[in-house]
N, C-alpha and C positions, 0 to 999 in steps of 0.2 A: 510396580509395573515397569519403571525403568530400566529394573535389574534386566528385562526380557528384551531391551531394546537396541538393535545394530545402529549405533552414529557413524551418521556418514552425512559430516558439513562443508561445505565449502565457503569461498570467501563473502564480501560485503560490498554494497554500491551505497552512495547517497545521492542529496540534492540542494537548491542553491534561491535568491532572492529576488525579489522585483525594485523599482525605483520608486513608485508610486503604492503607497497603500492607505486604504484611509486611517481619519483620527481615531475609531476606534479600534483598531487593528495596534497602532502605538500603545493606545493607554491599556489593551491588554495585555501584549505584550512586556511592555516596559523598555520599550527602547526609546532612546532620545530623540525630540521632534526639534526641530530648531523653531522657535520664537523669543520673541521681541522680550531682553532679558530672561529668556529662559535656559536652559540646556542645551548645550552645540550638539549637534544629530551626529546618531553615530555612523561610520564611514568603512565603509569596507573596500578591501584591495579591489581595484576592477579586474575584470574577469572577461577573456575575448572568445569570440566567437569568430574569429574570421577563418575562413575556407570551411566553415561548416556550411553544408545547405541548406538554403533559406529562402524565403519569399510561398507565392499562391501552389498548394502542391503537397507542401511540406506541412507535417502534421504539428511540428512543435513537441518536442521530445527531449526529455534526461530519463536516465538510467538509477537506479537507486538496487545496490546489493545488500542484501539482513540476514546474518545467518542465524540459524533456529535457535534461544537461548536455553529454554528451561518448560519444562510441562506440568502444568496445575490446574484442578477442576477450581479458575477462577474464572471470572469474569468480570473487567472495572465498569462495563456500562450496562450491563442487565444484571448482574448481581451483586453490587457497592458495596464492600465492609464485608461480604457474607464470603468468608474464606472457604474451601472445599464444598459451595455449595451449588458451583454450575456443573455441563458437561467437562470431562477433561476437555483443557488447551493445548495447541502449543504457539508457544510466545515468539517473536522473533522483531531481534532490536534489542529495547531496548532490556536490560537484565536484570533489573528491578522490580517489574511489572506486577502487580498483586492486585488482588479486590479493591483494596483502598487508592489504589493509583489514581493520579488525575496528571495532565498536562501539567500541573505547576510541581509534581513530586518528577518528573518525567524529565523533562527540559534539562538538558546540563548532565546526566546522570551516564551510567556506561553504557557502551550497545555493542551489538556484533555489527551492526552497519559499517562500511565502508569509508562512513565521513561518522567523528564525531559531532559534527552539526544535526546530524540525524539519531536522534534518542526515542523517537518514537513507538508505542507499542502497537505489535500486529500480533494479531492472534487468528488460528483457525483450530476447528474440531480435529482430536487426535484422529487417525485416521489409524486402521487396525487390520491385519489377514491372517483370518483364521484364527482370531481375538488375540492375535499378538499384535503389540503397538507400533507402527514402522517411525524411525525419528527421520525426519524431512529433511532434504537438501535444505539449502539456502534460497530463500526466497528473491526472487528479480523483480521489481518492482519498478513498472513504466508510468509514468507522469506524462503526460501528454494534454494537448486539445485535439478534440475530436476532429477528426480527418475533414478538408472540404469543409470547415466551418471558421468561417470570418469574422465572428462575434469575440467579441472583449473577454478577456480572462483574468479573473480576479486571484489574486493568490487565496490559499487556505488562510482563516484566522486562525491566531492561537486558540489553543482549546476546542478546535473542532475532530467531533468524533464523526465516526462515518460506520456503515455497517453496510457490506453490497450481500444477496443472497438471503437464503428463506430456512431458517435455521426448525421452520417447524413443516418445510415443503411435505406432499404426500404422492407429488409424481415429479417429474426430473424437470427442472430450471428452465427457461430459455437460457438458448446459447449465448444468446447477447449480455448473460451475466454468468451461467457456469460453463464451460466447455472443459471436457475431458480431453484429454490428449498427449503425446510421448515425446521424452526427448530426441534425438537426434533423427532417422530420417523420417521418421512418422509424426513431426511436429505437424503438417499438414492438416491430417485427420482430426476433425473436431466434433465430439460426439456428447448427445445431455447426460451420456453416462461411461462409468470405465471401461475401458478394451484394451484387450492386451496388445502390450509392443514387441517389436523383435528386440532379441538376445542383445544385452548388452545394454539397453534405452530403459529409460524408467517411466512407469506412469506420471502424469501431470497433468494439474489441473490450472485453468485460466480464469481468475474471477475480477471480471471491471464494475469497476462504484459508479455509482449515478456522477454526475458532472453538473446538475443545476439544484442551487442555492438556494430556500428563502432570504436571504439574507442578515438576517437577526439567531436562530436558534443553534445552537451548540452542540446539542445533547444529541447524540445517536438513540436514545432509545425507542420504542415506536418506528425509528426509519421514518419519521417525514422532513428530519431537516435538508434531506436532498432527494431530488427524483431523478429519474431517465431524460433525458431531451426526449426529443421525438424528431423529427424529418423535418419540424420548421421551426426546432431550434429549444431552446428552454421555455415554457409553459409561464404565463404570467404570475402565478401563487409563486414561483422558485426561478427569478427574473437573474441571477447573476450565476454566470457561469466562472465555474472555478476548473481547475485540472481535473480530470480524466484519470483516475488512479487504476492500474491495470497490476494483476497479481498475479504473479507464477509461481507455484512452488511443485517439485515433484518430490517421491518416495524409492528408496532405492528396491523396488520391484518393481520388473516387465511385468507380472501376470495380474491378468484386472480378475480375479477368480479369489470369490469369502472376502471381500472386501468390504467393510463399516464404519461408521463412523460415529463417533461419541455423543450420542443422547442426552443423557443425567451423566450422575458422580458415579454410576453403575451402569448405565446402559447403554450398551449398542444400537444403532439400526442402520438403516439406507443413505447411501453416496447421494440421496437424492435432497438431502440438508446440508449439501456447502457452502456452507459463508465465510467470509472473513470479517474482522472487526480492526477499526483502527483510531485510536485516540493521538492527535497530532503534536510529538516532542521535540519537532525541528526547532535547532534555533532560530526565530523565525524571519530577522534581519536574511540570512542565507538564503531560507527560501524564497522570502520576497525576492531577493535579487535572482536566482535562478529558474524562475515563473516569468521574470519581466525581460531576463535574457533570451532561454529557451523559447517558452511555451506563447508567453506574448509576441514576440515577435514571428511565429513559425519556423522556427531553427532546431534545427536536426542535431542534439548537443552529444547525445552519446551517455555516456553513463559520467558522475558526478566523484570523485574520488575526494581525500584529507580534510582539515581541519574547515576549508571556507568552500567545500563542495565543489570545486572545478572539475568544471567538462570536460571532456577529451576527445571528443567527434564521435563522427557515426560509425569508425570501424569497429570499436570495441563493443558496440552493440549485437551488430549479427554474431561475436564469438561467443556473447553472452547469452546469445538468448538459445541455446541448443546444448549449455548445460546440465 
């Protein structure tokens, strides 16, 4: 299938750590905690935010760029070990990613991200016109707290998988989890299914993950270890809010016409099954610190760039997000 496929990648964003996280967040991790004869906690360069905007208003935002790696009918949380036996993917991040993947094969390893602190694998259903396969821009990836919401933000654990969208849907999404839509001046328009954009812009799609927690389960499968908020906040069964992960990725075609998307290991059907899946290969010291920078405090950080994820404010945001 690849031999049939136009690449067209662009570059990569990452992201960054919090100060506070709990004791089992360390012990899965493996980062040093400091106690009484134990191991000096490990220390990362600090990292400023100043003349970024911040305070009541500001949503709490970093930038994370992944360009697309490699395409396989896998899947590491609905189909484990069973090589060739999901719909086609495409990977993006980290470049290793296979059936047997897990956050601990993951962490450390290469990626198209922007920062290699971010090794994480994302994957969505190949997307096809006219059963040819399109290869995806580079994925933008926003991290945020949800707008207008004053509640505590706990970073990701290691080892959390996340899955947003309905990969067996049989009528189109709400918007609040797929939205269609195009790059440059038709980002605007936001529709539960594709439309074409003017000459020059590509289709693109918007898929945001739940943001509320049980707090104990790991596993994406089933989709219940996170929900939706709702208007008064996260729901008592999923009591700890974490980041707000928000996905763009577009295809280098205007025309939304014969478009599908990958089924099984053979089969097509309707844009009305977009998901994305993500098992989390941040370093995870960085991300705490750029959860407890950014997104806890309400700072508008801008997209994450090199080795320890540093911000760069909010201008590099708007250029990013209209390509």
């Amino acid at each position: 299938m690849s031999g049939h496929r136009t690449i067209l990648l662009a570059g990569a964003c990452a992201v960054v750590v919090a100060a506070s996280v709990t004791a089992a967040v360390f012990a899965a991790t493996g980062l040093a905690k400091t106690t009484a004869g134990g191991p000096a906690a490990v220390v990362l360069p600090p990292i400023s935010t100043a003349g970024f905007p911040t305070g009541p208003g500001q949503p709490g935002i970093f930038t994370d760029r992944c360009g697309f790696s490699h395409e396989a009918a896998d899947d590491p949380i609905l189909a484990v070990n069973d090589t060739g036996a999901a719909m086609h993917h495409d990977f993006f991040g980290n470049s290793t990613t296979s059936a047997s993947s897990t956050a601990a094969t993951l962490v450390g390893k290469a990626t198209t991200c922007s920062t290699g602190a971010d090794a994480s694998a994302y994957w969505t259903p190949v997307l096809y016109q006219n059963g040819r396969a399109l290869v995806p821009n580079a994925a933008l990836i926003y991290w945020r707290r949800p707008a207008r919401d004053a509640a505590a933000v706990q970073t990701f654990p290691a080892g959390m998988q996340l899955i947003a969208g309905n990969e067996t849907a049989t009528a189109p999404q709400s918007l609040d989890v797929v939205a269609w839509t195009c790059t440059g001046a038709g980002a605007q328009r936001r529709t539960t299914q594709p439309h074409d954009c003017a000459e020059g812009s590509f289709v693109r799609v918007i898929v945001t993950f739940p943001s509320c927690w049980d707090g104990h389960s790991l596993g994406g499968r089933g989709q219940t270890n996170v929900v939706y908020r709702t208007a008064a906040g996260c729901p008592a069964s999923h009591p700890v809010q974490v980041p707000e992960v928000v996905f763009h990725v577009s295809w280098p075609t205007s025309s939304a016409a014969a478009l599908t998307l990958s089924l099984t290991p053979t089969v097509q059907g309707s844009t009305d099954t977009m998901h994305v899946d993500v098992i989390n290969g941040w370093t995870q010291n960085v991300l705490n610190r750029d959860v407890a920078a950014c997104i806890a405090t309400s700072t508008r950080c801008g997209p994450v760039t090199g080795a320890d994820a540093v911000p760069h404010g909010p201008g590099m945001v708007t250029r990013q997000r209209h390509r």
